[in-house]
FIPANU-631496 format. One line per field, with one value per atom (N, C-alpha, C): residue number from 1; x, y, z. Coordinates in steps of 0.1 Angstrom, whole numbers. Layout:
<sites>
k: NUM_...;
u: X_...;
v: Y_...;
w: Z_...;
</sites>
This chain:
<sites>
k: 1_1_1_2_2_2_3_3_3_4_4_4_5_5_5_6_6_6_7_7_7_8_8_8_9_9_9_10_10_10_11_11_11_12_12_12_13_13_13_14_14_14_15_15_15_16_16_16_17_17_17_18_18_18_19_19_19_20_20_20_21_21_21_22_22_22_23_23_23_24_24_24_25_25_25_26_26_26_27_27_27_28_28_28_29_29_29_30_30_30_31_31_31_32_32_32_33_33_33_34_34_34_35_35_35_36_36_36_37_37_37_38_38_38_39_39_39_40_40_40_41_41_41_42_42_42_43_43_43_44_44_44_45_45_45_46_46_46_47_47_47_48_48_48_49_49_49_50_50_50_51_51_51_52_52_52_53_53_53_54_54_54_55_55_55_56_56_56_57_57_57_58_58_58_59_59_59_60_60_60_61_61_61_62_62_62_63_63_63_64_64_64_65_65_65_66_66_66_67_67_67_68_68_68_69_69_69_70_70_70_71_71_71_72_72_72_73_73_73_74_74_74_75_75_75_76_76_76_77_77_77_78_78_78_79_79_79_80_80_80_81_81_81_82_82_82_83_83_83_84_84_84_85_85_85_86_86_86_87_87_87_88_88_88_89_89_89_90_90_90_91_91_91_92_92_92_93_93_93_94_94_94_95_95_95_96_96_96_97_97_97_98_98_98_99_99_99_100_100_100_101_101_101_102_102_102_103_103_103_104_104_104_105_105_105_106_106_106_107_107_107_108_108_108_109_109_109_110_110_110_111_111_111_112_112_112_113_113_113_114_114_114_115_115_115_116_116_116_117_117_117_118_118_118_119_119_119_120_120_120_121_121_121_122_122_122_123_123_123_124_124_124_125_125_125_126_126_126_127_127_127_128_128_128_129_129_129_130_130_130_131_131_131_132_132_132_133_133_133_134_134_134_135_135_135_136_136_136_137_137_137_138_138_138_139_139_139_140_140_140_141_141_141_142_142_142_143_143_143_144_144_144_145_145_145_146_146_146_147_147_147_148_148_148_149_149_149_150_150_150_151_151_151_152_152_152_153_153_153_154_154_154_155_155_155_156_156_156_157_157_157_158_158_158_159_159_159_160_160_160_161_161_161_162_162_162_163_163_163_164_164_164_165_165_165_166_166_166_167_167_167_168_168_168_169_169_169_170_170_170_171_171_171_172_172_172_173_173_173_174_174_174_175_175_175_176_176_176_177_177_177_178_178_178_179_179_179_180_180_180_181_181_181_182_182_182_183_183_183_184_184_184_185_185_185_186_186_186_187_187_187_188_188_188_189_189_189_190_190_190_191_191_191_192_192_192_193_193_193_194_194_194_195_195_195_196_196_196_197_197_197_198_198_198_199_199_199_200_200_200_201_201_201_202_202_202_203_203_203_204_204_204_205_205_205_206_206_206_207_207_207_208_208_208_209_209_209_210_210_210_211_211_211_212_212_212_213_213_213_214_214_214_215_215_215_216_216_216_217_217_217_218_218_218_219_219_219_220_220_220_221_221_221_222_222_222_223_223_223_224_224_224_225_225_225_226_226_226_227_227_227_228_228_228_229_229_229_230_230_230_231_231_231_232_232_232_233_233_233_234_234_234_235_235_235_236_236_236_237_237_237_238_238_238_239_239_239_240_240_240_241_241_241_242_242_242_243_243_243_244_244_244_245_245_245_246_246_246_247_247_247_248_248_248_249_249_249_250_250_250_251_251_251_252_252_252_253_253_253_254_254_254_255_255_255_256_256_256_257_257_257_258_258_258_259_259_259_260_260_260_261_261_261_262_262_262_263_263_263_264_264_264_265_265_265_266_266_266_267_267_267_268_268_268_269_269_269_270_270_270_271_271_271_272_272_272_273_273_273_274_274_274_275_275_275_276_276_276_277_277_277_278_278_278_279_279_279_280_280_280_281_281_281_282_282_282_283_283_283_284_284_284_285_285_285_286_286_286_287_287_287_288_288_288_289_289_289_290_290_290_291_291_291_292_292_292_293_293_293_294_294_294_295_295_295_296_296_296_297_297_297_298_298_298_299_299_299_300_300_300_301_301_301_302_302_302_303_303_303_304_304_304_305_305_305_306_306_306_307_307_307_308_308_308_309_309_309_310_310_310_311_311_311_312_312_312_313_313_313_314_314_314_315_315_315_316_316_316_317_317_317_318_318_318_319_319_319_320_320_320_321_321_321_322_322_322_323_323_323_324_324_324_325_325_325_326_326_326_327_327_327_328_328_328_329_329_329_330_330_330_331_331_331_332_332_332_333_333_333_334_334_334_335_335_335_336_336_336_337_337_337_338_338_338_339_339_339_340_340_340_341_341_341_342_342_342_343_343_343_344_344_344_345_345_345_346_346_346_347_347_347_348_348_348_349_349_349_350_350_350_351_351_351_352_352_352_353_353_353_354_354_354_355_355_355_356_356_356_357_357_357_358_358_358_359_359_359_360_360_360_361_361_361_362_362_362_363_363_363_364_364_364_365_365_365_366_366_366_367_367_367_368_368_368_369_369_369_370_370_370_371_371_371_372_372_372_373_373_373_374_374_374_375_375_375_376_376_376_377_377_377;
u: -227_-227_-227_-237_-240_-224_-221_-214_-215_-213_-215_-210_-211_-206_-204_-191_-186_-180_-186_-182_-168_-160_-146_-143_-150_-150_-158_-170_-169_-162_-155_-147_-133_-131_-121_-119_-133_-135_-134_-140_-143_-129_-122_-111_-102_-101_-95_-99_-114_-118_-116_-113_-106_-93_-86_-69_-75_-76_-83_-81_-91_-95_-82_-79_-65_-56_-52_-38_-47_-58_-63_-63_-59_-58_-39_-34_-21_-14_-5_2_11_12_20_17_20_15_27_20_31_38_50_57_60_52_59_72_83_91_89_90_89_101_103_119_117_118_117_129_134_151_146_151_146_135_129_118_112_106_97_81_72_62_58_52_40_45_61_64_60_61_61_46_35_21_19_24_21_22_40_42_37_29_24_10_6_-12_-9_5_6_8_15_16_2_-10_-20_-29_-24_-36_-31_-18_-14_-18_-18_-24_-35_-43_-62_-60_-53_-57_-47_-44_-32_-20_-14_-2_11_18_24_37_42_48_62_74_89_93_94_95_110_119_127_129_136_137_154_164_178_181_172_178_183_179_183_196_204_220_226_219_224_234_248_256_253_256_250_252_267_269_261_255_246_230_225_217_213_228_225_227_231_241_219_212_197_191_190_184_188_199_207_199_196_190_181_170_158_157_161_164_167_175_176_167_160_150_136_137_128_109_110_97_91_102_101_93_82_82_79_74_78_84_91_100_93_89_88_95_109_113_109_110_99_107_107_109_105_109_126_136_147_157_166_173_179_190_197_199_216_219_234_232_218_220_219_222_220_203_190_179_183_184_188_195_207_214_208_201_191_180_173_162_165_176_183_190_187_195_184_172_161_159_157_154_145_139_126_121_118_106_102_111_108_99_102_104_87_83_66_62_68_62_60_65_65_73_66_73_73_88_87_83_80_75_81_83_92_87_84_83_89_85_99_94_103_96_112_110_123_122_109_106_103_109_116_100_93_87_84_98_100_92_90_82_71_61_48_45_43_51_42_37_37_49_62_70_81_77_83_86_103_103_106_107_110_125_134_145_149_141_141_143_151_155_162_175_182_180_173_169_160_149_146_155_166_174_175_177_185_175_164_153_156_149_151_161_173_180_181_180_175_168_155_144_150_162_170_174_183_192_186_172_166_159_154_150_163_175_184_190_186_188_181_167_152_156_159_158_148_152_140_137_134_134_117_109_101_94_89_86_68_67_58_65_58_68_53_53_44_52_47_56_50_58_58_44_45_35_35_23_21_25_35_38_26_11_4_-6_-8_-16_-10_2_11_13_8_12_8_5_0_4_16_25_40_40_49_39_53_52_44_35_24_34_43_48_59_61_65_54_48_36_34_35_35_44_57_75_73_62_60_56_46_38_51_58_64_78_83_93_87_74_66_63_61_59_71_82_93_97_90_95_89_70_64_68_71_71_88_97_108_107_98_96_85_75_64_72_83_89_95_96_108_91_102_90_82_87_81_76_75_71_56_50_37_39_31_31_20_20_7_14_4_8_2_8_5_-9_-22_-32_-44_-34_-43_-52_-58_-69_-83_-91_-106_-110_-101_-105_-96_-93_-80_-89_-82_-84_-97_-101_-117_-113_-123_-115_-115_-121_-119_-103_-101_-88_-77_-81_-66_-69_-79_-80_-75_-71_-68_-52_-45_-34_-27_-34_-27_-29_-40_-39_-24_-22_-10_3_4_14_19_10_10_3_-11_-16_-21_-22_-25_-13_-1_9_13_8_4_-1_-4_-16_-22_-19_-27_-29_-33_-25_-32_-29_-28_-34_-42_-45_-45_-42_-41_-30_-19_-3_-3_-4_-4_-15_-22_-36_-45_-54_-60_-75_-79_-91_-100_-111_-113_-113_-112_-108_-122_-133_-144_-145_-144_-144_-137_-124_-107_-114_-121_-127_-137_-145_-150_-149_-142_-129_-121_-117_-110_-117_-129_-142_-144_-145_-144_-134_-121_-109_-108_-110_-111_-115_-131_-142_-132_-126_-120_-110_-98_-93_-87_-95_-104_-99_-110_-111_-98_-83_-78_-82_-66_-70_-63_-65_-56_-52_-51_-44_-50_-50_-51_-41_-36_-29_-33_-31_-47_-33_-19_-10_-15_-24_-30_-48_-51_-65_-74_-69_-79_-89_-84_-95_-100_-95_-106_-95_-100_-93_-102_-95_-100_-103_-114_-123_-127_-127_-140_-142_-154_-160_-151_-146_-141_-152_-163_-169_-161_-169_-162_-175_-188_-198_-206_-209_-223_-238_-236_-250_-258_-246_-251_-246_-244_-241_-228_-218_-207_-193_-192_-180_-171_-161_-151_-148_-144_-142_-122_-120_-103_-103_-93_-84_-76_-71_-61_-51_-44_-32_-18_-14_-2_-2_0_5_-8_-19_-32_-29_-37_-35_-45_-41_-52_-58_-52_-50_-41_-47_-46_-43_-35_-33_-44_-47_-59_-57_-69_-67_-55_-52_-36_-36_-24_-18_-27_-32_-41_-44_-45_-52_-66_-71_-87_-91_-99_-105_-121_-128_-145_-147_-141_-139_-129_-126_-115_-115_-128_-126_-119_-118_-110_-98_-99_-92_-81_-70_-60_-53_-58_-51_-48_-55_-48_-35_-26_-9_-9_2_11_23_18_26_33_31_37_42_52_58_51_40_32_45_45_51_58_62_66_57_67_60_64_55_60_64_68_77_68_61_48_53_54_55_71_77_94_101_100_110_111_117_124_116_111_104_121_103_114_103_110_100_101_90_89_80_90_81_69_67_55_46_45_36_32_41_41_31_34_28_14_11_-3_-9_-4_-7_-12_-5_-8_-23_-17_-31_-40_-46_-58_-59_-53_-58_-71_-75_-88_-84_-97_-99_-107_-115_-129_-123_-136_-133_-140_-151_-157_-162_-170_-169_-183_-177_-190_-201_-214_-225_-219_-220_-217_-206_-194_-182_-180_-170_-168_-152_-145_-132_-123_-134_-131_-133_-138_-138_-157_-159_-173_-173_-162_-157_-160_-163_-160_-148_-140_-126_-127_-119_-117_-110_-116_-107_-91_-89_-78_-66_-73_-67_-63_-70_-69_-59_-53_-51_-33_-27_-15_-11_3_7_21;
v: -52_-57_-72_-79_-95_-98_-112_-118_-122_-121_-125_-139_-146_-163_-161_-163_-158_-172_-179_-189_-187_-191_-191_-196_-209_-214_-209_-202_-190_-177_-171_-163_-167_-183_-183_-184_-191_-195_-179_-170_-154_-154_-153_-147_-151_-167_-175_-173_-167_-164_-150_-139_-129_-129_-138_-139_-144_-154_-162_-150_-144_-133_-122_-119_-108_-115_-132_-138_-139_-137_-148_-130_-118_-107_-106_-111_-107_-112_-108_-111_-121_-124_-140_-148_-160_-168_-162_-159_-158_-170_-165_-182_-182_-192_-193_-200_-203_-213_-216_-228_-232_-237_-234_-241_-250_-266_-268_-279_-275_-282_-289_-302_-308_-319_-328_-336_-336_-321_-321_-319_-330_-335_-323_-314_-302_-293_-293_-277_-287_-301_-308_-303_-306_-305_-293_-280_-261_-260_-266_-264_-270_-284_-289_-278_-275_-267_-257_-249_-236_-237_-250_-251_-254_-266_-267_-253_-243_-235_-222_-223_-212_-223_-233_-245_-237_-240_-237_-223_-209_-195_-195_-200_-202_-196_-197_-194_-206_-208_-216_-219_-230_-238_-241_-236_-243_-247_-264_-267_-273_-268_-274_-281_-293_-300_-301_-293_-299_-310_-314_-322_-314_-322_-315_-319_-319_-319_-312_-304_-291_-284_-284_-278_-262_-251_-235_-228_-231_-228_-228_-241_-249_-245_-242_-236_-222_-212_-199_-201_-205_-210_-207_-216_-219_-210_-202_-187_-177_-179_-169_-174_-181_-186_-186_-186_-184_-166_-158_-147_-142_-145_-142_-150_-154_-165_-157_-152_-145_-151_-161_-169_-169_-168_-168_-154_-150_-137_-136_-151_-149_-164_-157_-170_-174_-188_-192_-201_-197_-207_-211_-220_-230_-233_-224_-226_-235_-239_-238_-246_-241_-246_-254_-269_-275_-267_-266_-267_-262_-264_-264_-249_-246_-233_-220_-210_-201_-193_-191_-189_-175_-163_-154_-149_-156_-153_-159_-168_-172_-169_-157_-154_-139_-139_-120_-122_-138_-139_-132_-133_-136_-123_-120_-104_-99_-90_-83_-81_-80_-81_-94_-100_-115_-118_-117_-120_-119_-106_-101_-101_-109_-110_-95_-88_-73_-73_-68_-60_-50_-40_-30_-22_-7_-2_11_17_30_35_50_59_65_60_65_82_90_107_110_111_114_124_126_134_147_156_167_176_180_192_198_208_217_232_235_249_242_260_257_271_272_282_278_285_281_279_282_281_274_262_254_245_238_229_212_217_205_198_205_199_192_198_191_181_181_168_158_166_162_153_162_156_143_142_132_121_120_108_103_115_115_104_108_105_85_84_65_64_68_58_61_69_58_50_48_38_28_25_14_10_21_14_10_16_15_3_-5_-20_-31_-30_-35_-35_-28_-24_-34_-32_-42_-55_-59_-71_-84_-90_-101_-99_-86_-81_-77_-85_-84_-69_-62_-49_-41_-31_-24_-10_-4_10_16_32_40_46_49_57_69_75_89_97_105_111_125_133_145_147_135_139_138_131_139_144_151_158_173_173_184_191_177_178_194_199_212_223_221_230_232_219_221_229_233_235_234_235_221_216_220_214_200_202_194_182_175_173_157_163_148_139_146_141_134_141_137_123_122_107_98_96_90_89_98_93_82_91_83_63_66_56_47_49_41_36_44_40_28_28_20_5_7_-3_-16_-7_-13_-22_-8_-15_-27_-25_-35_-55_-52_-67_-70_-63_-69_-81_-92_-102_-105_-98_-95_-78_-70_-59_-61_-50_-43_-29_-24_-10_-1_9_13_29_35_47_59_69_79_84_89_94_105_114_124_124_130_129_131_129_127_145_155_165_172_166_173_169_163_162_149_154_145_132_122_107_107_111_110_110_123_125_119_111_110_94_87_74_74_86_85_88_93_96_82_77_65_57_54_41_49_60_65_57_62_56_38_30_20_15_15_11_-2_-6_-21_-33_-28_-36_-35_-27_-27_-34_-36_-36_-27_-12_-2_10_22_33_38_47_59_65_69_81_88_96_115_113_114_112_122_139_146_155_147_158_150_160_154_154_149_144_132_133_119_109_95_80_80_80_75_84_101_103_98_97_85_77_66_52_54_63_66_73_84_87_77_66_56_48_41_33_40_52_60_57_58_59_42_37_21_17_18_15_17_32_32_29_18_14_0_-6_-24_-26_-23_-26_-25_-18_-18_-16_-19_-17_-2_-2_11_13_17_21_36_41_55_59_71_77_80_71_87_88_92_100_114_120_129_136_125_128_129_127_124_136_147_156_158_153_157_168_172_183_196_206_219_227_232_234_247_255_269_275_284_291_300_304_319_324_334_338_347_347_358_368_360_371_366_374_368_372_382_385_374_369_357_345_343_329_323_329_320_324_306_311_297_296_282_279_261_260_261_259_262_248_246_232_239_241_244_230_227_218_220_234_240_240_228_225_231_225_234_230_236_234_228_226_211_207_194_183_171_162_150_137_129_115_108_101_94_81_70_53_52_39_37_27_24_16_1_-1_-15_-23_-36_-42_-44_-44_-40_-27_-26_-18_-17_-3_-6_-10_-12_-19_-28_-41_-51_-53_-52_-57_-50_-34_-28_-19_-19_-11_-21_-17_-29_-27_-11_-13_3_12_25_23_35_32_47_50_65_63_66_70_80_94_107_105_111_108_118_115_124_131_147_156_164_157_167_176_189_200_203_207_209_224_220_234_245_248_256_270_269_283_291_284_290_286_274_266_257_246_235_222_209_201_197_194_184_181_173_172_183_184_197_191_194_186_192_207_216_208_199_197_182_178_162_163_171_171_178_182_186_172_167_159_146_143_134_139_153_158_154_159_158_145_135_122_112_106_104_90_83_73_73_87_87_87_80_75_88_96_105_117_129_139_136_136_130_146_142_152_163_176_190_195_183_191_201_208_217_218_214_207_198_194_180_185_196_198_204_202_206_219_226_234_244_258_265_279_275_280_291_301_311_306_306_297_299_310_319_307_295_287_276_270_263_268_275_281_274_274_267_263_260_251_251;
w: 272_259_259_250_251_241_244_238_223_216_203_196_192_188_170_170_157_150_139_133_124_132_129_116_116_97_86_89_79_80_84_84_78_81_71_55_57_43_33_44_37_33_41_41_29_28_18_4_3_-11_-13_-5_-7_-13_-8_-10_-25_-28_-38_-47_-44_-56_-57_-52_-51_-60_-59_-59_-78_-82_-96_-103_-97_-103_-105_-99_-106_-115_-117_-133_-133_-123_-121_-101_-106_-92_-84_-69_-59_-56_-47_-44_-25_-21_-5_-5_-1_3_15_18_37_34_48_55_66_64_75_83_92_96_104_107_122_120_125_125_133_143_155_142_154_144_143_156_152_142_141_133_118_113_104_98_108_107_99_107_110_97_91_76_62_70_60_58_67_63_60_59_54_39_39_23_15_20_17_17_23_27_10_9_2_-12_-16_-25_-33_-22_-23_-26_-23_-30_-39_-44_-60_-56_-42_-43_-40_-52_-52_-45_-38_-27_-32_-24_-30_-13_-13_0_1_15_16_29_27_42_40_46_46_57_64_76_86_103_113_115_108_111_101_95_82_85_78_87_86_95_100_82_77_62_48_52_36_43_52_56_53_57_52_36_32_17_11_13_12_11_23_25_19_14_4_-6_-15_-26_-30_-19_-18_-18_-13_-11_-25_-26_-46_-57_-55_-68_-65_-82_-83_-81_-85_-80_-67_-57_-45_-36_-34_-27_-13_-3_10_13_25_30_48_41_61_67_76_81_96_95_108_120_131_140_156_168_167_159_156_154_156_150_163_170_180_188_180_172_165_157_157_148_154_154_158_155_162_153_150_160_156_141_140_132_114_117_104_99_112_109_103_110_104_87_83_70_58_64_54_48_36_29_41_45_52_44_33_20_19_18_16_26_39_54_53_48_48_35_32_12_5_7_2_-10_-27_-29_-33_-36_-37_-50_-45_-57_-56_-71_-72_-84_-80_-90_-101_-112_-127_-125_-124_-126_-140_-148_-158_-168_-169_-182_-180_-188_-180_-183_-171_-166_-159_-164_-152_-156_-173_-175_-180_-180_-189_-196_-213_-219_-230_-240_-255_-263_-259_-263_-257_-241_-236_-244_-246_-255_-246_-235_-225_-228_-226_-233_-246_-256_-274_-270_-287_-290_-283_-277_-271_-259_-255_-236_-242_-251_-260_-257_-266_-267_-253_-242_-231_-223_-221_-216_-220_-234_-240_-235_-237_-233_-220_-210_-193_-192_-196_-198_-202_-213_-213_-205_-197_-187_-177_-171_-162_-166_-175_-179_-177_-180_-176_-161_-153_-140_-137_-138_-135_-133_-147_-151_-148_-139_-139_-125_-116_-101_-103_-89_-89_-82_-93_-88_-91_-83_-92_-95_-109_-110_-118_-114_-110_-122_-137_-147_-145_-145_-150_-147_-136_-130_-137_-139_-144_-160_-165_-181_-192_-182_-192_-193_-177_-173_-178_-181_-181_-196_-206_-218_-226_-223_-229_-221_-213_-210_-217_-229_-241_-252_-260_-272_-282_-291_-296_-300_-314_-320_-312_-296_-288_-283_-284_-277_-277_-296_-299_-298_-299_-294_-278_-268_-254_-255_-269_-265_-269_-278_-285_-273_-266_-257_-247_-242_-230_-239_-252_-257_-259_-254_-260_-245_-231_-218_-214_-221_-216_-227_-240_-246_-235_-237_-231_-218_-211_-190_-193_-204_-206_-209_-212_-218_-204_-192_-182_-178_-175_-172_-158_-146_-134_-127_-141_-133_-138_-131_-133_-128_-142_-146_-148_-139_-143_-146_-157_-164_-159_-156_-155_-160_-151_-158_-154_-149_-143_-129_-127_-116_-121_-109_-113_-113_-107_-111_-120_-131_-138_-149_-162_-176_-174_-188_-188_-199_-188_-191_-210_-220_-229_-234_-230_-235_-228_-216_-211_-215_-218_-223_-237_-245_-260_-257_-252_-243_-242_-234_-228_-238_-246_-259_-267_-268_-275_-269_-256_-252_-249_-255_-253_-240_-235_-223_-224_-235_-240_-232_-236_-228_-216_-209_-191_-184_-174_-161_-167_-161_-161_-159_-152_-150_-136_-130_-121_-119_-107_-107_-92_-97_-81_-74_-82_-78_-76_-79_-78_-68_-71_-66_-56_-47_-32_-37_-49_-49_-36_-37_-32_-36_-30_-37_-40_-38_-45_-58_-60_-73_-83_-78_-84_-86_-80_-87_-95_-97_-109_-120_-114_-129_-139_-132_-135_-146_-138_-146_-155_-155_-172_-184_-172_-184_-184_-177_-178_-195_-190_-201_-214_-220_-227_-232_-224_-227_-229_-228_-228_-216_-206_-188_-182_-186_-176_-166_-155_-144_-141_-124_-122_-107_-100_-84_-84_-70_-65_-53_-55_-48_-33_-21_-14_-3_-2_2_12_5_13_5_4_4_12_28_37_42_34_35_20_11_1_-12_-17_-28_-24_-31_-26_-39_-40_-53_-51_-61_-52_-67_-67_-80_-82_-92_-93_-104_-101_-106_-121_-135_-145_-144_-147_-149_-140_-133_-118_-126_-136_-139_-148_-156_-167_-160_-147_-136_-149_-149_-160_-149_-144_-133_-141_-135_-136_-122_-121_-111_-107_-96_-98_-87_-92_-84_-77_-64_-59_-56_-67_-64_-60_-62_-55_-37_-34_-16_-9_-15_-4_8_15_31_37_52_59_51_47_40_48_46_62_49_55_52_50_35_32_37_29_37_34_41_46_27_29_13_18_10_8_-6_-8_-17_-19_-7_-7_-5_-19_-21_-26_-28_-28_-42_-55_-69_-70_-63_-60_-80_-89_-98_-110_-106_-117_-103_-94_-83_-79_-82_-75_-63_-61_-48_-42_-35_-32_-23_-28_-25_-25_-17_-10_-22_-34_-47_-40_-38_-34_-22_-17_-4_8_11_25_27_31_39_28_14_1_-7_-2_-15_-27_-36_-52_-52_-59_-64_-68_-68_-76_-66_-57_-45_-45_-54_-53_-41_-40_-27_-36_-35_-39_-32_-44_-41_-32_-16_-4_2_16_24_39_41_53_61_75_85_91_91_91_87_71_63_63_70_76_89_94_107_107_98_93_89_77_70_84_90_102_109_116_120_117_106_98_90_93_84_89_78_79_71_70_63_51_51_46_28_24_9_1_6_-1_14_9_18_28_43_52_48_48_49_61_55_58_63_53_55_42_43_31_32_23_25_32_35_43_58_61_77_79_95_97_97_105_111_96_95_87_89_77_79_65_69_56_45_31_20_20_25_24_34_44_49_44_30_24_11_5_-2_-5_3_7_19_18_29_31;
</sites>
């Protein structure tokens, strides 16, 4: 194999206009802090271009110099502070250290989120459904109240903590497993979660919104303008379900379009083989079949792409994320949602990266397997 000569300064420049574009999609500027103790020139230099370089892709700079005689206390005293200020989401302190500090003991001070500019994200699941019934009331009225006021407390919890939160998966893919007379009471709780979590001033929220093989973008784009999607980021999709990410990102661009361009995320937790679809014929003579989603724990089903910000729509796609916890089953089969390591260990198996289904697989495999394999898990 010949050598190849790879221009280092266009690669960075690629790179820097990538970050660029990611850092000019989110809802507030990130913050580096540098730390820099001591007056050795090169660590002086290393910190000055990290700050210049985070400048140029709009992420903004909180620089400290305590001096190389900082006593070990007003040092950690710093990294404590930094560690708590919400502006702040990675920390670099610039090593080595003089000589009086312990590096170990300062570098174990620093959040590990911080540490890797990470933050976290958590799923609100609160709204009660557990049946599906014409006459399921989902816990009335009551559970109602019950429901707002966690959303309260859970915005007060928040507070000014920089987060992402995934609301409320299935409440409205689900909605027609209430009551009718219940239904509309769902939008109006769900509406009172998103108005509340919508005012904390560092989260981003994306809402719950089906999958590309569940409900048709019409309706789940009239759904979500119900619930307030205007005051979001944006919403969700295949928290529940093993669609593929390329159908997901054009499901989405549908429900997008209809709801002035949000944005949205994809689950792909265990997409990496795809979702599992099959005819159930009613009449063969007049060709009138339906198709069935097997979403109850189908089987060989593999880990999709890993959690990323790049993705193949950077312009409405913000990012596929492991919403669902790989290796958990739903309750659909009369066991108790948990995690099983049988199902982890599948899931690993069979994981893939593929964004759609390669030419002449048929559930994500070449191999042809009896449906009866796919059926659960």
């Amino acid at each position: 194999m010949s050598a190849e000569i790879i221009d280092g300064k266009a690669v960075a420049a690629k790179v820097r206009e990538e970050v660029r574009a990611e850092v000019e999609r989110l809802d507030r500027k990130p913050g580096l802090a540098t730390v820099l103790v001591g007056d050795d020139p090169a660590s002086a230099v290393y910190v000055r271009m990290k700050r210049e370089d985070s400048a140029e892709v709009g992420i903004e700079s909180f620089h400290h110099e305590p001096g190389g005689d900082v006593a070990p206390e007003a040092l950690a005293e710093l990294l404590r502070s930094l560690n708590a200020d919400e502006r702040v989401d990675g920390i670099l302190l610039q090593l080595p250290l003089p000589d009086h500090l312990d590096q170990d003991r300062f570098v174990g001070l620093i959040d590990p989120a911080k540490a890797n500019g990470e933050v976290p994200i958590f799923t609100v699941l609160r709204a009660q459904a557990t049946g599906c019934s014409p006459t399921y009331q989902g816990g009335g009225p009551a559970e109602d109240r019950r429901t707002m006021d966690w959303y309260d407390d859970l915005a007060r919890v928040i507070g000014d903590d920089r987060v992402v939160i995934a609301f409320e998966p299935d409440s409205l893919g689900t909605i027609d497993c209430l009551a009718p007379s219940r239904r509309d009471d769902r939008l109006r709780v769900l509406g009172h979660g998103v108005d509340v979590l919508s005012k904390l001033p560092n989260a981003t929220i994306y809402i719950e919104a089906g999958a590309s093989d569940w409900e048709a973008a019409e309706r789940t784009a009239k759904q979500l303008r119900a619930v307030g999607i205007a005051k979001v980021r944006g919403f969700m999709l295949n928290v529940t379900h093993y669609d593929w990410t390329a159908a997901n990102v054009q499901h989405g661009l549908d429900i997008s379009r209809l709801t002035g361009g949000k944005h949205f995320i994809i689950n792909t937790a265990e997409n990496g083989r795809g979702g599992v679809h099959y005819k159930k014929w009613i009449d063969r003579s007049r060709h009138i079949w339906r198709r069935i989603t097997v979403w109850c724990n189908p089987g060989l089903r593999g880990l999709g792409p890993a959690p990323t910000t790049t993705t193949s729509r950077p312009d409405k796609v913000d990012a596929y994320l492991w919403i669902n916890r790989p290796g958990y089953a739903q309750s659909c089969q009369g066991r108790p949602i948990a995690w099983y390591l049988p199902r982890a260990l599948t899931l690993a198996k069979y994981a893939t990266d593929w964004e759609r289904p390669p030419p002449g697989t048929r559930f994500g495999f070449k191999q042809h397997y009896p449906l009866s394999k796919f059926l659960n898990d």
